[in-house]
C-alpha positions in Angstrom: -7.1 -41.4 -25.8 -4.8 -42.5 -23.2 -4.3 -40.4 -19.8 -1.5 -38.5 -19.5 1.1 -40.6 -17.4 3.6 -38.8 -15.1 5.6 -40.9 -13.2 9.1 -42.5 -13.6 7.9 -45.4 -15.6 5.4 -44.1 -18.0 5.9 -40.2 -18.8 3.4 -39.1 -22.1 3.4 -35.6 -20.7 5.5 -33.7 -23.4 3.9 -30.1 -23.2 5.4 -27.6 -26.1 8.5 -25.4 -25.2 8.4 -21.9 -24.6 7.8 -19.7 -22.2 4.8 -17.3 -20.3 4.6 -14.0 -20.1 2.4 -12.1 -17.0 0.6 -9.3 -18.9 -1.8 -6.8 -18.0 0.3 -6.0 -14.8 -0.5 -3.3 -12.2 2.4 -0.6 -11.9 3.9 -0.3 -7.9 6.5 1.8 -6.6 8.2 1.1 -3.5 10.8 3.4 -1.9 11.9 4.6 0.8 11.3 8.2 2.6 14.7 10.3 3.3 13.5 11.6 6.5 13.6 11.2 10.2 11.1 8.9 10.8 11.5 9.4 14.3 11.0 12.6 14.4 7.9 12.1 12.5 6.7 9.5 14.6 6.5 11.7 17.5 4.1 14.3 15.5 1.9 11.5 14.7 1.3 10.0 17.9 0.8 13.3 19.2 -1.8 14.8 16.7 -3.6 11.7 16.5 -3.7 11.6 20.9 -5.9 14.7 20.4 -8.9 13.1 18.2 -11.9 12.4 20.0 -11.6 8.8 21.2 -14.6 6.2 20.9 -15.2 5.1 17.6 -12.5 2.6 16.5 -13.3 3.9 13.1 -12.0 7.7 13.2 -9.9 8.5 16.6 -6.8 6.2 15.1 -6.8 8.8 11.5 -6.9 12.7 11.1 -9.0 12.0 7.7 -12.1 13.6 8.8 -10.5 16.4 10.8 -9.2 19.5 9.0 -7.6 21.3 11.7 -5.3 18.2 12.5 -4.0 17.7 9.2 -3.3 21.5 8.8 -1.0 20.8 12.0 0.9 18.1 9.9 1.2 20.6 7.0 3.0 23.0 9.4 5.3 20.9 10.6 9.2 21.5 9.7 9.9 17.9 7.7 6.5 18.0 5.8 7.4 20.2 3.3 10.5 17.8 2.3 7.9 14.7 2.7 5.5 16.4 0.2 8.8 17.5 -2.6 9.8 13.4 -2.1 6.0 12.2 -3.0 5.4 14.8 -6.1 8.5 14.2 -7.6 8.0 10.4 -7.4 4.6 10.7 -8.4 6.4 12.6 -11.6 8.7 9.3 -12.1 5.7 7.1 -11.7 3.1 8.5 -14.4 6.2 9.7 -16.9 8.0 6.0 -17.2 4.8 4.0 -16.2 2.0 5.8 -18.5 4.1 8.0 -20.3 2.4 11.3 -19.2 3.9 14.3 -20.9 5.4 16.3 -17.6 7.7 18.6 -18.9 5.3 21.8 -18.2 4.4 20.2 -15.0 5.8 21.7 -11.3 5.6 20.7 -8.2 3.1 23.3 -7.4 0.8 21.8 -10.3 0.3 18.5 -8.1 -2.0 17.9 -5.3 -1.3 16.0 -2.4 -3.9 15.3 0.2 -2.4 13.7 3.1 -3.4 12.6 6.3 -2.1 10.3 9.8 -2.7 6.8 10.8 -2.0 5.4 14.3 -3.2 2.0 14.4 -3.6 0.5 17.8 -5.3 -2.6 18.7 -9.0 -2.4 18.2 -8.2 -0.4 14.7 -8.5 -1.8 11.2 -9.6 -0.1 7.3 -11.8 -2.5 5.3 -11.4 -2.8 2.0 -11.6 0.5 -0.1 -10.2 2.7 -2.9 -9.3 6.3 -3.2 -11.5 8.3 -5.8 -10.7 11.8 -7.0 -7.0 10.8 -7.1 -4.4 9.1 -9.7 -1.8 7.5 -7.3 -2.4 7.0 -3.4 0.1 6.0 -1.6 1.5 5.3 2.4 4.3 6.2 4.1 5.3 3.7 7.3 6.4 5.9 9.8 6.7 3.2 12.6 6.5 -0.4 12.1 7.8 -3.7 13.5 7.5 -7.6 13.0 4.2 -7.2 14.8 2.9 -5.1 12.1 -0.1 -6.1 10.2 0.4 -5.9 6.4 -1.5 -4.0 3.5 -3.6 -6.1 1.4 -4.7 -5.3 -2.4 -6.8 -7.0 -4.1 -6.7 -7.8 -7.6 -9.3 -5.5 -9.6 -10.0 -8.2 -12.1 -11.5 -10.3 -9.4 -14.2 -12.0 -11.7 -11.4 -12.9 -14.2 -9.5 -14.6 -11.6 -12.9 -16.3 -10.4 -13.5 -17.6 -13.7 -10.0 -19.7 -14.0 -11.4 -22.3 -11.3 -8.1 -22.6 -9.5 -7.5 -23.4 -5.8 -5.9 -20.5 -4.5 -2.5 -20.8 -3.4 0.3 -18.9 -1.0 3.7 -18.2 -1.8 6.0 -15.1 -0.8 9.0 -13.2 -1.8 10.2 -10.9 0.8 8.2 -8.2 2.0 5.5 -9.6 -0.2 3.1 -12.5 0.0 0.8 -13.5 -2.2 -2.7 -15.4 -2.8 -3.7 -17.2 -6.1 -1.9 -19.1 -8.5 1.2 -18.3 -10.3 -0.9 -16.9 -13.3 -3.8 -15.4 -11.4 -3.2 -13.9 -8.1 -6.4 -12.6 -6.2 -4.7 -10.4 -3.4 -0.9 -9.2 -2.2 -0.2 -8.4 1.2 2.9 -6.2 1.7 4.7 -6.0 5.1 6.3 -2.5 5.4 9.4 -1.7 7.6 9.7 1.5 8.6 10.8 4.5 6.3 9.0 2.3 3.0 6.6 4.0 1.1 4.5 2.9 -1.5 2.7 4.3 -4.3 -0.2 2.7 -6.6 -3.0 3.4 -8.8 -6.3 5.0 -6.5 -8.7 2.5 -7.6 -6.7 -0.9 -6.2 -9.1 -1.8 -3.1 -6.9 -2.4 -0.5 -7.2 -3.2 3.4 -5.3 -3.1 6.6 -6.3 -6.2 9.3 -6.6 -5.2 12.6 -3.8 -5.4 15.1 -2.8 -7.5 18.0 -0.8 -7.1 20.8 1.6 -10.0 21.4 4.1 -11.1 23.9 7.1 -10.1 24.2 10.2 -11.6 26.3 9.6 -12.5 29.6 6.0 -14.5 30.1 3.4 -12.1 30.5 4.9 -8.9 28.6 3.0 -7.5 26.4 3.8 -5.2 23.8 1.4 -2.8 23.2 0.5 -3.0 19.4 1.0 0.1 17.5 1.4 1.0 13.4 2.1 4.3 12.8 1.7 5.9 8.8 1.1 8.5 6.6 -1.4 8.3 3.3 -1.8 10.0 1.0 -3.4 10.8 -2.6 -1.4 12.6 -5.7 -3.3 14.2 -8.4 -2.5 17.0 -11.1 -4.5 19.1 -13.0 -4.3 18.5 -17.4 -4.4 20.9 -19.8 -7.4 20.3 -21.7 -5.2 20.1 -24.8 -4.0 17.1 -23.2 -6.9 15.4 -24.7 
């Protein structure tokens, strides 16, 4: 059998017509929050100032501290922040997974939120969210300097097993690795007021931040990434099943 020839000269490459079709895909939603991010911004910045500093790994979240996220409950905008995740959590599991909502209120849902303020020495390494259906962040503050979020594909050993040489190519906000066919990780850069939501078991990552120049030779912008995550769940009917 002769090699396949793809030059000008000699072209034997005549693969069929047709056309491919991604499937198995992974539902996102990205949208953006109606509020004043500003205003927002201030609360975070403030209510994460008061963690106790010295481990890179907690004083940039309120995660692990109860009393700080109670004060972001209590604040004036949260209650329009938390009506703006529920009901697109409703959009999302009605038209993506066809979840019968109709009994469903907004007081049915459970959101679990907390604040990021990402500063230089801060990164997340890869995790999920259990105990949840959707997780989701809210960028608060962000700039060109901001570091992306990073998802990784959860059929990793699939994509492993096509052999290929990863790849880069990007479409907007979004940049991927992989091939065409088979991507192994998306990186999303957020601008501020975007939001997204996905499924709670996508590991994802954010890298850690770096101040950078800025203007005249020798100033420096202090690096800073300000968000809100979160995780949506509802309870089912056991007739649901």
């Amino acid at each position: 059998m002769r090699p396949i020839k793809t030059n000008t000269l000699q072209n034997t490459y005549a693969p069929c017509k047709g056309e491919y079709k991604q499937i198995f895909p992974l539902p996102m939603f990205q949208g953006k929050a109606n509020l004043n991010h500003e205003i927002v911004a201030e609360h975070c910045r403030d209510v994460v100032g008061k963690i106790e500093k010295g481990n890179t790994d907690t004083e940039y979240t309120t995660y692990f501290d109860e009393d700080a996220r109670e004060s972001t409950h209590n604040q004036p905008w949260f209650n329009d922040f938390a009506n703006q995740m529920k009901d697109t959590y409703i959009d999302f599991i009605r038209n993506m997974w066809n979840f019968n909502v109709s009994d469903l209120t907004r007081h049915d849902i459970h959101l679990f939120a907390w604040v990021n303020v990402y500063n230089e020495p801060h990164s997340h390494s890869v995790h999920n969210h259990v105990k949840a259906r959707l997780s989701g962040t809210y960028y608060v503050s962000t700039d060109s300097n901001s570091e992306p979020i990073t998802f990784y594909n959860p059929n990793m050993t699939g994509i492993f097993g096509h052999g290929a040489s990863d790849g880069h190519f990007e479409d907007g906000q979004y940049s991927w690795q992989g091939t065409q066919g088979g991507q192994s990780e998306m990186s999303f850069y957020a601008e501020t007021g975007d939001f997204l939501l996905w499924p709670s078991y996508m590991g994802h990552a954010v890298p850690q931040g770096r101040s950078r120049g800025k203007g005249m030779i020798g100033e420096i912008k202090e690096y800073e990434r300000i968000s809100i995550s979160f995780n949506l769940q509802h309870q089912e009917n056991i007739g649901s099943y």
